[in-house]
Steps between C-alpha positions, in 0.01 A plus 500: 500500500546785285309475170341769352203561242493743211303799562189647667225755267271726590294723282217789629257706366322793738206684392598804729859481617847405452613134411860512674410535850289133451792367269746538761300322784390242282848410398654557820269201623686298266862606505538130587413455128814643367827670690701604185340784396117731499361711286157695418334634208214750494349698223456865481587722202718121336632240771736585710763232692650465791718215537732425805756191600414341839166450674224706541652734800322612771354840411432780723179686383722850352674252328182292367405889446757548260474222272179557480524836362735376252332188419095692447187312362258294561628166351813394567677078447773393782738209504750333828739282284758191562668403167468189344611559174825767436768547590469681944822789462369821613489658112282136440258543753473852460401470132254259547351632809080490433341645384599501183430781218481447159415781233349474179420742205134536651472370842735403818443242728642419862491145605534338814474095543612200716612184336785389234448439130636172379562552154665811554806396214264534251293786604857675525527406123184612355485783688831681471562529849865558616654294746494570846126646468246272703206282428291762578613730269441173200126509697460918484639508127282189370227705644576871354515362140165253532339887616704714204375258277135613555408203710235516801627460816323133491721425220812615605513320833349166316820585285722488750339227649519323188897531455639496861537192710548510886341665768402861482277694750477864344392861547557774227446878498450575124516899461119537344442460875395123505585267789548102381551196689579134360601200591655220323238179376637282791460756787839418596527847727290656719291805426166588611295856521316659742337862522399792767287789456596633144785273475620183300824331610724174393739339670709212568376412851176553660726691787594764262077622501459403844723785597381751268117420656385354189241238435638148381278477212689163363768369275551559177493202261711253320523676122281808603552893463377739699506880385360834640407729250322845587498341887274237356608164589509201206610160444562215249594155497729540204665168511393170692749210521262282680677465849692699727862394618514772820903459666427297776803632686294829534306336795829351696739783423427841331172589590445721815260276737261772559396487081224337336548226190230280385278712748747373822687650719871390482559406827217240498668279276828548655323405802395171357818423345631457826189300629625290175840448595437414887233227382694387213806485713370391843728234567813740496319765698389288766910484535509875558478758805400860339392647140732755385482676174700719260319868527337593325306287245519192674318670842121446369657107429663461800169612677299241271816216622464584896116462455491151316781363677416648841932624524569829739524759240845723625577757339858475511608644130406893440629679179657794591255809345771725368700254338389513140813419302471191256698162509589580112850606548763305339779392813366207665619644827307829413191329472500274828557813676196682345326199589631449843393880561165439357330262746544523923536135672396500814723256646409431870162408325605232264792326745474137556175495296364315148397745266217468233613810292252614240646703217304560150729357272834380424660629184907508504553397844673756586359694776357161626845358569571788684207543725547126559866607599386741751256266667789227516725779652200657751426093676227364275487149556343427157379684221236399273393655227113541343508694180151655414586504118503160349917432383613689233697314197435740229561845361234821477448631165229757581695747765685339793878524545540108460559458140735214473464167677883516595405787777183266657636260751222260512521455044697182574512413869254312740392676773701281713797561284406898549475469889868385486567737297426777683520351899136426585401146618228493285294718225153431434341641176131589492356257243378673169119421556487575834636828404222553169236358791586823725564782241068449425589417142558223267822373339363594181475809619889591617804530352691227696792517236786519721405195717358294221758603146153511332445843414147684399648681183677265172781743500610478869454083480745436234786786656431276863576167252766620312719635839439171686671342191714688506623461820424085494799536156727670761464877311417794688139629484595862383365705719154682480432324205217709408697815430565355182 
């Protein structure tokens, strides 16, 4: 599979040293965040940018040298991106590369988040922004004119909270020398904080403190703000919607194993998923010889499947490290290449045999079918399938690359209609409360909106509606309907 998420934040303050140095490992430990494009801000006499196409590269340390000296201060905002909203040319991505700066008459603020804005079309409108210019620019220019108007920093962010649906996780670097971080009413995105020895961090994934030697000190909440003022540390719960709706896909997919949500690692649930799907599934298992699995976010499940189910675990798929491009390209025949080159069969290991293949989730089926086709081709006897993610028959509104239900393979097919479809002899979905069971949280508590078509935000709900009828009347859906 090759689905990507929207972005990855980080923001820093350091009582006696430079922010860039920590903004760089921080967001290197979640490059798998966002591919497109990286940038940093950090704050010294104004905020300076650096914005750059591509992945965070490896840096030697003259080079991490150098953009530190041109990149000085103690409090610096960082952003890995994937687009979901926008146009992807080069001049596209390059524009809207986080973070983003907006100026004002009195103040400027940089702002780096992860997540997609719903009602974007009308924020556009009311806002006078251009097309081609992000959500995140809508987000950044709500926010300058709540603070030019006089208003607190509690009152902006409620604001903004007030007039923007979808999911935003969010750090800003105002140039008074504040540090904020917010996150949408529903806690749709991750974002938690954590500190060191004069220092005070946020960031996407646990991972991204872990490698800086920082102390997890927890996530921050559904509707609250956090801000650093003077190197003093406050927060407010400026709005409170009553539940949370965190993306439960985070868990299967996105998420690095090794991070902490709902105070668990990762990999623990993944684990259990595939305890789940061996149990749930035992009469088709007993049928098979070995566990395989799809490296590498369906390892931890295929660990939890060879445990329950009692299956030789082989490791007879490896992803090739150096291969990083993405699936995304337009030529069909492109694409199964940059899949084929993406994942190592080991084929004297899976000859003659009946496979139980764990993979996290099945979204357009493409790089399914062809795995599938290279297990045919390298002997496997049979190939079943045991998806960790429950089946997916709906679109993401809140920043996944599956915005229309005519790109999702399983919006209208069976899962026995989808294992013809793409050459398996059977694919076995992870029920949906088995799945809530293992994340450690309640249904109430996730955003389930692509596997249910019941979304957590009014906005989102009636868009999901008003496609499906659209495609039920025989009309296209109109693309990322969301863009207004």
């Amino acid at each position: 599979m090759s689905l990507n998420e929207s972005c990855g934040v980080y923001g820093i303050y350091v009582e006696d040293g430079e922010a860039l140095p920590y903004l760089y490992w921080g967001l290197l430990a979640q490059n798998h965040r966002g591919h497109q494009s990286h940038g940093f801000a950090a704050l010294s006499d104004g905020i300076r940018l650096y914005r750059e196409l591509g992945m965070i590269p490896a840096l030697s340390g003259e080079e991490l040298k150098t953009l530190m000296e041109s990149l000085p201060g103690r409090l610096g905002i960082g952003n890995v991106r994937y687009t979901t909203s926008g146009s992807v040319d080069r001049e596209s991505l390059r524009r809207n590369a986080m973070p983003v700066l907006e100026r004002g008459s009195r103040r400027s603020i940089a702002l780096s988040f992860n997540g997609n804005i719903v009602n974007m079309g009308e924020l556009r409108s009311s806002l006078g922004l251009p097309e081609g210019l992000s959500d995140a620019h809508a987000l950044n220019r709500l926010l300058l004119r709540a603070l030019e108007e006089e208003s607190s920093i509690q009152e902006a962010v409620k604001l903004c909270m007030d007039q923007v649906e979808g999911a935003y996780s969010t750090v800003c670097l105002i140039d008074d020398g504040t540090l904020l971080a917010f996150r949408d009413p529903l806690g749709i995105k991750p974002l938690c904080h954590g500190c060191g020895e004069g220092i005070k961090a946020f960031s996407s994934e646990s991972v991204g403190l872990d490698i800086n030697g920082l102390d997890y000190c927890g996530e921050v909440s559904p509707g609250e703000l956090l801000w650093i003022e003077e190197g003093s540390l406050h927060r407010e719960r400026v709005r409170h919607s009553g539940r949370r709706a965190f993306c439960a896909f985070e868990f299967a997919y996105f998420a690095r194993p090794d991070s902490l949500f709902n105070d668990r690692y990762v990999y623990e649930a993944r684990v259990q998923f595939g305890m789940n799907l061996a149990e749930r599934f035992d009469d088709i298992a007993s049928r098979c010889d070995i566990v395989i699995s799809l490296p590498e976010t369906a390892n931890d499940a295929a660990y939890g499947f060879h445990i329950a189910s009692g299956l030789p675990w082989e490791m007879a798929t490896r992803r090739h490290r150096y291969v990083t491009q993405r699936a995304f390209i337009s030529k069909a025949e492109e694409r199964e290449l940059i899949l084929s080159r993406k994942v190592n069969i080991l084929g004297r290991k899976i000859r003659g045999k009946r496979l139980a293949v764990i993979d996290d989730s099945i979204v357009r089926g493409d790089t399914t079918r062809s795995v599938v086709r290279r297990l045919r081709a390298a002997g496997a006897r049979e190939i079943h399938l045991f998806i960790t993610y429950p089946q997916i028959i709906g679109p993401c509104f809140y920043g996944i690359d599956m915005a229309t239900y005519g790109e999702l393979i399983g919006a209208w097919r069976t899962p026995e209609e989808i294992a013809e479809e793409i050459g398996a002899d059977s694919v076995n979905y992870q029920p949906i409360d088995d799945y809530v069971k293992a994340t450690g949280l309640s249904r109430d508590e996730l955003c389930l909106g692509c596997v249910t078509r019941r979304y957590p935000t009014p906005m989102a709900d009636e868009m999901a509606r008003e496609m499906w009828e659209r495609l039920r009347s025989s009309e296209r859906e109109g693309g990322r309907i969301y863009e207004g």
